[in-house]
Every structure is written in C-alpha cells, then in structure tokens.
Backbone as ProteinMPNN parsed JSONL, in Angstrom:
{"seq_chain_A": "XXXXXXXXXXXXXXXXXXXXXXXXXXXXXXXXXXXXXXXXXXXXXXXXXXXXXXXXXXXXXXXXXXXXXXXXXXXXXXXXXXXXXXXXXXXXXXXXXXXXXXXXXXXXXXXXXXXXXXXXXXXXXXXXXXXXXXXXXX", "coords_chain_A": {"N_chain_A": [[-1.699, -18.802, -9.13], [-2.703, -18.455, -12.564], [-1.848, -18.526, -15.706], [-3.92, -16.981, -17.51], [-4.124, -15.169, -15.598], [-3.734, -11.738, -14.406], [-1.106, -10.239, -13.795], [-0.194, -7.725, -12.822], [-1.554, -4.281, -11.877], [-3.365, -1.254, -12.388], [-4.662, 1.557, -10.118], [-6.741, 4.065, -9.542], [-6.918, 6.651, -7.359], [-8.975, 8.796, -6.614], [-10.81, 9.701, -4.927], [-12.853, 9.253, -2.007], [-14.891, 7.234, -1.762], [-12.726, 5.02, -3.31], [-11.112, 4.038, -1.157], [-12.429, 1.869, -0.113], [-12.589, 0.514, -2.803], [-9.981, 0.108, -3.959], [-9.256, -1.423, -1.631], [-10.913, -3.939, -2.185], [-9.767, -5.097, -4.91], [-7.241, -4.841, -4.011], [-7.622, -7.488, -2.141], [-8.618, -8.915, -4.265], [-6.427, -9.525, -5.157], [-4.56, -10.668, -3.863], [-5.721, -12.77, -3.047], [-6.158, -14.377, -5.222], [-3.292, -14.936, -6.131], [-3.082, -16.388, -3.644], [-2.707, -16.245, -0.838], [-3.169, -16.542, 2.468], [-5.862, -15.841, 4.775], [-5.172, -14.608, 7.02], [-2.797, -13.665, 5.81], [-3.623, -11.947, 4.054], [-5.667, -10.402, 4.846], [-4.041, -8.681, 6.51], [-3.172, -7.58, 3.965], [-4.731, -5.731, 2.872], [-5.269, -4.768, 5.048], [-3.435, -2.838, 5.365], [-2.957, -1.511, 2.625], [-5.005, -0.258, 2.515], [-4.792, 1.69, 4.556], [-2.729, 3.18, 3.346], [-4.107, 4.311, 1.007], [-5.961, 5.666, 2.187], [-4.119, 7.336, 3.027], [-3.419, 8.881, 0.746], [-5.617, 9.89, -0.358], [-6.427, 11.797, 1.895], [-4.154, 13.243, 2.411], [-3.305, 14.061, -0.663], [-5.287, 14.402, -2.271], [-5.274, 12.946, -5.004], [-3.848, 10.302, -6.355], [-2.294, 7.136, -7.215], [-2.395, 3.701, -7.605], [-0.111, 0.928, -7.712], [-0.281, -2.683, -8.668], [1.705, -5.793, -8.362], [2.354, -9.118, -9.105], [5.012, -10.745, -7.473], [8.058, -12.682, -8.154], [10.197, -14.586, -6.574], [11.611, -16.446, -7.175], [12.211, -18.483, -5.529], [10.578, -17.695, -3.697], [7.086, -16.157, -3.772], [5.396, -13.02, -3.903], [3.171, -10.097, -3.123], [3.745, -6.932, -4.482], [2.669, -3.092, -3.766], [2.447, -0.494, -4.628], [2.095, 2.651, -4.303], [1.873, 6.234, -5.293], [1.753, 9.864, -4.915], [1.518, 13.245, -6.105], [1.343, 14.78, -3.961], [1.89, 16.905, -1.274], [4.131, 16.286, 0.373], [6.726, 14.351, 2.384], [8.259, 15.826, 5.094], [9.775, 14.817, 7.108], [10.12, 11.879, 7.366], [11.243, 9.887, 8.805], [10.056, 10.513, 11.255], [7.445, 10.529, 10.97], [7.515, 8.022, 10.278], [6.685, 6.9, 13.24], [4.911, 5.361, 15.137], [1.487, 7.091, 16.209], [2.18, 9.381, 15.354], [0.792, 12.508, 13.541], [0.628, 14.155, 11.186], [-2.267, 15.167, 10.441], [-5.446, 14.966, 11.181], [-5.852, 11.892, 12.231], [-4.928, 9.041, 13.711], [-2.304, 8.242, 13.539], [-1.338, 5.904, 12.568], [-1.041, 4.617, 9.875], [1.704, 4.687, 8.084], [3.394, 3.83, 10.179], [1.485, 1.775, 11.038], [1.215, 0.109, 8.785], [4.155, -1.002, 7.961], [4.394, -2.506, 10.09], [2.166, -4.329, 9.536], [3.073, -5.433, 6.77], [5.651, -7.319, 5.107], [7.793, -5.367, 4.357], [8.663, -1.989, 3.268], [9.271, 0.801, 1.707], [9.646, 4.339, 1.642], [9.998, 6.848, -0.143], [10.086, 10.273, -0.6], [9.438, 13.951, -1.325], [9.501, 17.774, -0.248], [6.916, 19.183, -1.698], [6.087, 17.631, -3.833], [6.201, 15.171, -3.882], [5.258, 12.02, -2.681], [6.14, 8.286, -2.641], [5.273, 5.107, -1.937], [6.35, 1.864, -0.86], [5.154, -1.469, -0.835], [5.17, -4.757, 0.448], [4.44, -8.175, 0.494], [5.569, -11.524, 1.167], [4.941, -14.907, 0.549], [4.21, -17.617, 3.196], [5.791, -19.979, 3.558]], "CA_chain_A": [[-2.113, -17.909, -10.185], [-2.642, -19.273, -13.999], [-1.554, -18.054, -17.008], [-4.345, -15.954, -17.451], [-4.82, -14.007, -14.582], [-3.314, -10.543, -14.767], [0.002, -10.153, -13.051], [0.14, -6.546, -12.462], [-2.11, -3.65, -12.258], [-3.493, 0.207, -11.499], [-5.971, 1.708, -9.505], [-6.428, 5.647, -9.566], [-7.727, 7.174, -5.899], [-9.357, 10.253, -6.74], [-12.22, 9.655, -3.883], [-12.928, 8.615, -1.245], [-14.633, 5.755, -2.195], [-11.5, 4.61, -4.039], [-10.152, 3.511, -0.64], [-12.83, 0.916, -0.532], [-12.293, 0.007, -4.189], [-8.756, -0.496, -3.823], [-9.281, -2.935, -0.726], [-11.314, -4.893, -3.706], [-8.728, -4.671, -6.036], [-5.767, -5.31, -3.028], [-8.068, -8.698, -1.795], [-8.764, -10.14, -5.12], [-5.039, -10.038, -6.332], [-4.111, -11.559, -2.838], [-6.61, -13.824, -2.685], [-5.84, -15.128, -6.211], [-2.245, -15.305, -5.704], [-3.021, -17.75, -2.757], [-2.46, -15.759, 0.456], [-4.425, -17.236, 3.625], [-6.784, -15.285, 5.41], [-4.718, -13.851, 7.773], [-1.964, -12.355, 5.269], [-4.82, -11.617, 2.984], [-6.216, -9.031, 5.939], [-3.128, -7.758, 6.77], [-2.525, -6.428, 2.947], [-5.962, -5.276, 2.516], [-5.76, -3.301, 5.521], [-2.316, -1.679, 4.783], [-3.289, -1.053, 0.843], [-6.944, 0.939, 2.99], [-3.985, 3.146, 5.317], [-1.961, 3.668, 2.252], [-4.784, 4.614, -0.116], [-6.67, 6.646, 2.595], [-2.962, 8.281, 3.299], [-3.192, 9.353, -0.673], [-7.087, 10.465, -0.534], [-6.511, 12.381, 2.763], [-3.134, 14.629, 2.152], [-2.916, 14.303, -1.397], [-6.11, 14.403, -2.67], [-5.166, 12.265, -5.576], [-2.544, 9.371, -6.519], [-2.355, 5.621, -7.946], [-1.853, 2.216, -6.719], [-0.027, -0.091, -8.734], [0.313, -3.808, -7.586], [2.195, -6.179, -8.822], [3.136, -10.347, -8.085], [6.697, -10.648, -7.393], [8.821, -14.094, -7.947], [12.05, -14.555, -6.413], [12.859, -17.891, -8.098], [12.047, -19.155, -4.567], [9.045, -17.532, -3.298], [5.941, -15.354, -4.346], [4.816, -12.227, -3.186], [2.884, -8.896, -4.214], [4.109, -5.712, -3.984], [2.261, -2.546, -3.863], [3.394, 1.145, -4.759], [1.509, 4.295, -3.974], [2.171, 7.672, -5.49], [0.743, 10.894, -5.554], [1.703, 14.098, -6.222], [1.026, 15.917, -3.064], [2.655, 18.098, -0.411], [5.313, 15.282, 0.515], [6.911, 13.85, 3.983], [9.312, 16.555, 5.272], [10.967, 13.919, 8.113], [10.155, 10.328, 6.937], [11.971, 9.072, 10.373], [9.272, 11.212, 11.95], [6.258, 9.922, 10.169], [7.324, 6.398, 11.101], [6.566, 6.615, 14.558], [3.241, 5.191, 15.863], [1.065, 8.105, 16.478], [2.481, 10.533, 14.984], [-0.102, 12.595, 12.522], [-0.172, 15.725, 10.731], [-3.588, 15.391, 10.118], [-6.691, 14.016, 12.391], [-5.747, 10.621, 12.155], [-3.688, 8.119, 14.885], [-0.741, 8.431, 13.178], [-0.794, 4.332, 12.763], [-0.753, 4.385, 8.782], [2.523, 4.339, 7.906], [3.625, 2.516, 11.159], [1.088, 0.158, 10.725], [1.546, -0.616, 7.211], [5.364, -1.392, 8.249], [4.242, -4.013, 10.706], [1.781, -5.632, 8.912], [3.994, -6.112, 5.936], [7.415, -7.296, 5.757], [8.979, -4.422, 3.968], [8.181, -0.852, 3.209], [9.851, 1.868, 1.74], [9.203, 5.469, 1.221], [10.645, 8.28, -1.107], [9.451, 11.444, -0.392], [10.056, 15.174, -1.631], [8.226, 17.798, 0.243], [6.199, 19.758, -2.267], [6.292, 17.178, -5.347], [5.072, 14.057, -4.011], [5.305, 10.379, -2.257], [5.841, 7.246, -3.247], [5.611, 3.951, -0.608], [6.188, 0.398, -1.955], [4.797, -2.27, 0.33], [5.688, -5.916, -0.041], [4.272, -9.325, 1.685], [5.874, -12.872, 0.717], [3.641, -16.029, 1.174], [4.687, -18.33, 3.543], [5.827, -21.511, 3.068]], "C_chain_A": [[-1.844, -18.597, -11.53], [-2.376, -18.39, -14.899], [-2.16, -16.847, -17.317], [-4.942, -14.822, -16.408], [-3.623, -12.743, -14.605], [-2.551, -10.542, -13.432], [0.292, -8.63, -12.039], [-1.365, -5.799, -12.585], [-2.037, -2.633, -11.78], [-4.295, 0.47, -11.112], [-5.899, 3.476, -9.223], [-6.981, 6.184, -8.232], [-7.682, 8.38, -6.593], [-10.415, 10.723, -5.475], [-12.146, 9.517, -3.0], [-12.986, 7.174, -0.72], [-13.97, 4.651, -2.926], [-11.249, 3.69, -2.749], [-11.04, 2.146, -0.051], [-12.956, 0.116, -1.787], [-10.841, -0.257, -4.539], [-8.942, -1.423, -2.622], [-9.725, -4.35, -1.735], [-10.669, -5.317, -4.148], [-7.642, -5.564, -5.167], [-6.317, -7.318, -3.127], [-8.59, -10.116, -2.641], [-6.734, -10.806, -5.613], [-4.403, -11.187, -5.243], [-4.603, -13.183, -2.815], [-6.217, -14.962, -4.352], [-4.439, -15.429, -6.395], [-2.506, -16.573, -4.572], [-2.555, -17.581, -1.023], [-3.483, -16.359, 1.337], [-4.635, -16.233, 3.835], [-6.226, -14.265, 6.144], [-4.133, -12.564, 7.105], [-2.749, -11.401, 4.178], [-5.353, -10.149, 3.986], [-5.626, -8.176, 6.44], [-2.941, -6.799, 5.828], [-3.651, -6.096, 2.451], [-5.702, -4.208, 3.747], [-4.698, -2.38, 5.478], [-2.625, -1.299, 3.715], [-4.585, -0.071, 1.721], [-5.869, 2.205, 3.628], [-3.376, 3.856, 4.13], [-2.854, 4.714, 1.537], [-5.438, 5.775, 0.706], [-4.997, 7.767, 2.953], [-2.843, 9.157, 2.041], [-4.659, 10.232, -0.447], [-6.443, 11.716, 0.383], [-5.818, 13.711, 2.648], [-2.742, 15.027, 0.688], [-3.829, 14.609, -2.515], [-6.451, 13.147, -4.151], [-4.085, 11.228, -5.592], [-3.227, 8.188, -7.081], [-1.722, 4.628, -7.06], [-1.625, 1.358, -7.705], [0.658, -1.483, -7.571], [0.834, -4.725, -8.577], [2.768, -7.906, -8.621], [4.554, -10.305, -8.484], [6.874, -12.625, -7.047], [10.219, -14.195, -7.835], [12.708, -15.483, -6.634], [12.477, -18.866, -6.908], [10.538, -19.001, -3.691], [8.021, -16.375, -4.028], [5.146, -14.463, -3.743], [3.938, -11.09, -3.54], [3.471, -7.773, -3.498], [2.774, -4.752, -4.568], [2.83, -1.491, -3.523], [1.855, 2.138, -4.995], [1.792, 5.55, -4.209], [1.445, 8.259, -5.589], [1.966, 12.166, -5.43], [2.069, 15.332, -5.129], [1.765, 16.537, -2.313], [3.796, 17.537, 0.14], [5.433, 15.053, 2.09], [7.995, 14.938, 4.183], [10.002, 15.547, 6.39], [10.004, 12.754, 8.144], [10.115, 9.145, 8.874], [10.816, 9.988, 11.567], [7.541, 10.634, 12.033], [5.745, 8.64, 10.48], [7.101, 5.911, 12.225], [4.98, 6.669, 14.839], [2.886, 6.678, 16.537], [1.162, 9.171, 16.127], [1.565, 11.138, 13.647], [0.219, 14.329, 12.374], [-1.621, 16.327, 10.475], [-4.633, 14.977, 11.757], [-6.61, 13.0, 13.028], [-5.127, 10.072, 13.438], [-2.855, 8.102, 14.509], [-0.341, 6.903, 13.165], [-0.878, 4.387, 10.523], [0.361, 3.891, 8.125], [3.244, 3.322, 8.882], [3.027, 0.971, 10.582], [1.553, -0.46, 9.807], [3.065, -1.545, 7.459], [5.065, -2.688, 8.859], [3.179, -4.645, 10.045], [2.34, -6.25, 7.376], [5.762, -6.616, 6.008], [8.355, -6.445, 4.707], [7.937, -3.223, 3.231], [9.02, 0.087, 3.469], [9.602, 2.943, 1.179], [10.098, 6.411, 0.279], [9.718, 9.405, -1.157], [10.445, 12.9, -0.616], [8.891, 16.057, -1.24], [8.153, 19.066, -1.569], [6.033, 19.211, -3.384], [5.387, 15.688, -4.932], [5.983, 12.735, -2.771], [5.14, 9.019, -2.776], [6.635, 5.957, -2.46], [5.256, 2.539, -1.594], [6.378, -0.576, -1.024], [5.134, -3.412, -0.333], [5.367, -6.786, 1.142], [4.637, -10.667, 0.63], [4.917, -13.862, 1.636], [4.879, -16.881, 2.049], [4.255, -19.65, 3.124], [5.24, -22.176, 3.904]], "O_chain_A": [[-0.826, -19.281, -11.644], [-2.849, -17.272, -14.695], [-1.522, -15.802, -17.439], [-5.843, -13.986, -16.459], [-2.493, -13.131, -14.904], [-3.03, -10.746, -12.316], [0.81, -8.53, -10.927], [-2.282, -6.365, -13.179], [-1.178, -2.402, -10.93], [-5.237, -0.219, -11.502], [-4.911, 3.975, -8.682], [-8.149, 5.81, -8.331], [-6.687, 8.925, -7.069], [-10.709, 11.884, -5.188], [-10.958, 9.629, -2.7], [-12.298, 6.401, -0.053], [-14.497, 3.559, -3.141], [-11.144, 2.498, -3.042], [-10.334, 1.303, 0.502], [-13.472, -0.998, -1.706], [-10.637, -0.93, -5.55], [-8.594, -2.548, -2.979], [-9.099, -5.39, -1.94], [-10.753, -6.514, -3.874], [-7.254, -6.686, -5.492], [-5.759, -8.186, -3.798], [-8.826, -11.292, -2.364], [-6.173, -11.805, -6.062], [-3.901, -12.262, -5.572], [-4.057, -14.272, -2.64], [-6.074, -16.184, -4.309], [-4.355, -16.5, -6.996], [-2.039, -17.685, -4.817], [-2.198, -18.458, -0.236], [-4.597, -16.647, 0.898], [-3.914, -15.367, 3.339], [-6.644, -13.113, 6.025], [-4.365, -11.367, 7.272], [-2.382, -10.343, 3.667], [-5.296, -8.994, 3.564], [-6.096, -7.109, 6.836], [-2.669, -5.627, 6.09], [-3.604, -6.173, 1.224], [-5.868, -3.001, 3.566], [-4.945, -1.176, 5.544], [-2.552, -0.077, 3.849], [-4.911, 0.965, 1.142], [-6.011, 3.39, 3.326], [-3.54, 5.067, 3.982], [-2.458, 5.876, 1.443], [-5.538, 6.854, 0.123], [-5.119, 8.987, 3.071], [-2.188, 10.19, 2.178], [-4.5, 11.452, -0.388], [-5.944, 12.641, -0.257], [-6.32, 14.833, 2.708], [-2.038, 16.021, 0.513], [-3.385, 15.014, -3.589], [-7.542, 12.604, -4.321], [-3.302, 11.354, -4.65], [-4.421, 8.149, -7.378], [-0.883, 4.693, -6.162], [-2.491, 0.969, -8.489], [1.378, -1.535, -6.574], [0.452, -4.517, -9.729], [3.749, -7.962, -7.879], [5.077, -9.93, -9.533], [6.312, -13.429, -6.304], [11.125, -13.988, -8.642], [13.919, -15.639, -6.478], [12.406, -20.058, -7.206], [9.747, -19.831, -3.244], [8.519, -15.759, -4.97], [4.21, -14.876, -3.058], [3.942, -11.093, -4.771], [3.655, -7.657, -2.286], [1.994, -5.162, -5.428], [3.533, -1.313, -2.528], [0.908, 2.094, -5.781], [2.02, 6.174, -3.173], [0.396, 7.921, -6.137], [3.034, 12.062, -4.827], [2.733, 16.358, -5.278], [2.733, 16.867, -2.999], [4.63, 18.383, 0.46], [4.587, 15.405, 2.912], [8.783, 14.941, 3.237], [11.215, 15.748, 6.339], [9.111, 12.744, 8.991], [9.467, 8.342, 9.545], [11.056, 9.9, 12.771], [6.779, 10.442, 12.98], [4.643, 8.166, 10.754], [7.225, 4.706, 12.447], [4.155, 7.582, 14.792], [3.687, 7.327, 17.209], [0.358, 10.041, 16.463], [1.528, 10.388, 12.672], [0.09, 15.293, 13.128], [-1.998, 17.492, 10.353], [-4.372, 14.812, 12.949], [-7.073, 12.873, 14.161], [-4.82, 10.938, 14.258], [-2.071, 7.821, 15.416], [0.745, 6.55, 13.626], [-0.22, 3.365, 10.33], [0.264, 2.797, 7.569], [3.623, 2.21, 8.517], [3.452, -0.087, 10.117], [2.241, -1.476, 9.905], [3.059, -2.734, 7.14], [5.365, -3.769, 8.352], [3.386, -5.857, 10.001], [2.035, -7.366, 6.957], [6.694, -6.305, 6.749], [9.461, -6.83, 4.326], [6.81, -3.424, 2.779], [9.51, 0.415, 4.549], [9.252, 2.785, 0.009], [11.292, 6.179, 0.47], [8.648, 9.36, -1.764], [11.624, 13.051, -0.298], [7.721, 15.767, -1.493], [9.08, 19.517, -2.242], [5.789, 20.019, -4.28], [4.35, 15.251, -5.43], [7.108, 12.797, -2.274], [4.088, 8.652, -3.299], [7.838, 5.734, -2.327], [4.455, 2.259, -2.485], [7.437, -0.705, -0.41], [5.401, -3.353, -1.533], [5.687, -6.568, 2.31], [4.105, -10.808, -0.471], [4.405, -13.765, 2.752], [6.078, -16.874, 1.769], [3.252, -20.208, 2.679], [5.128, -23.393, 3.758]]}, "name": "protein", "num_of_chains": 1, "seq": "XXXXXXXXXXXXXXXXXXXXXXXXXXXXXXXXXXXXXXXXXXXXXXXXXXXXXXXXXXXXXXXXXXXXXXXXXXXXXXXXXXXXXXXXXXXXXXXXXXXXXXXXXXXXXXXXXXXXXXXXXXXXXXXXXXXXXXXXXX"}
C-alpha cells in the first residue's frame, strides 16, 4: 500500500445490495494491501456473512475497515455495528448452525474460521458490534 491509498474507511448497509457493495469495498482494500487470492476470498466472504448478518436482523449498520501494522506484520481489520435487537447468548450464536433466523447459522462461525480473530460485543436491545481481523502471511 503507498502513501496515497486510503488507510481506513466506512461503508453504510442500509440494503440489501450493500452486502454486495461491501464485498467491493472488503476486496479492493485487501487486494491493495497485498493479500493473495486465497486470504483475499476468505475476507470477502466473511465481510458478505457479517454485512448480510447487519442487513438481515438489523436492518441497518456500518462497516468500518481499517489496515493494521504491528511493527512486524500487516493486516486489516473490520468492525460491524448496528443498532439492532442484539445477541442475547454470544456462546450460543457461535456454534455452527445455530440461527435465529432462516439462515445455516454458519455466519458468525464461519467468519471465526475464516479469519484469525473475531470478537463480538453485544447488548440485547441496543445493538452489535463484531471486529474481524486477518494478518498477511509471511
């Protein structure tokens, strides 16, 4: 990444089609950071569970991403909030399959395994907010 390329940013999901316009958004910052292919597909398709996890139960929220430097390596993070009805058991949520809604219940799971860290804060009736994180390999 050079000088001028934009370090951070936001992305508002109000839509639907947001959660294809944040994959956009997720795959350029990756891709310009310098992620291969692989980890590049992994955080495109966690940033699509995330973002459709915001569309779906919350109707609205934001995605802010961000590159991260640890002096040693280089990674992006990505944070997700919205407003909406919240997680009442977190440790519940995280289990493959598990769905309050329609869905497979692999969103949050997934997201976990295809990044290497992911953590939630949740209050139920105020809101959610998950902050994903993939470091490049060396």
């Amino acid at each position: 990444m050079n000088e001028n390329e934009p370090h951070q940013g936001e992305f508002r999901i109000t839509s639907e089609n947001d959660i294809v316009m944040a994959r956009k958004v997720v795959r350029d910052a990756a891709t310009t950071l310098g992620f291969g292919l692989t980890d590049v597909t992994r955080i495109v398709t966690a940033a699509s569970e995330l973002t459709r996890n915001i569309y779906h139960y919350a109707k609205s929220g934001v995605m802010h991403w961000r590159v991260l430097n640890s002096g040693t390596e280089n990674g992006l993070e990505l944070t997700f909030e919205d407003q909406g009805p919240g997680i009442p058991d977190i440790e519940k949520a995280m289990e493959p399959g598990f769905s309050t809604g329609k869905g497979l219940g692999m969103g949050l799971p997934g997201s976990k395994r295809l990044m290497d860290e992911l953590t939630i804060e949740s209050t139920v009736g105020k809101g959610t907010t998950v902050v994903v994180r993939k470091w490049m390999r060396k």
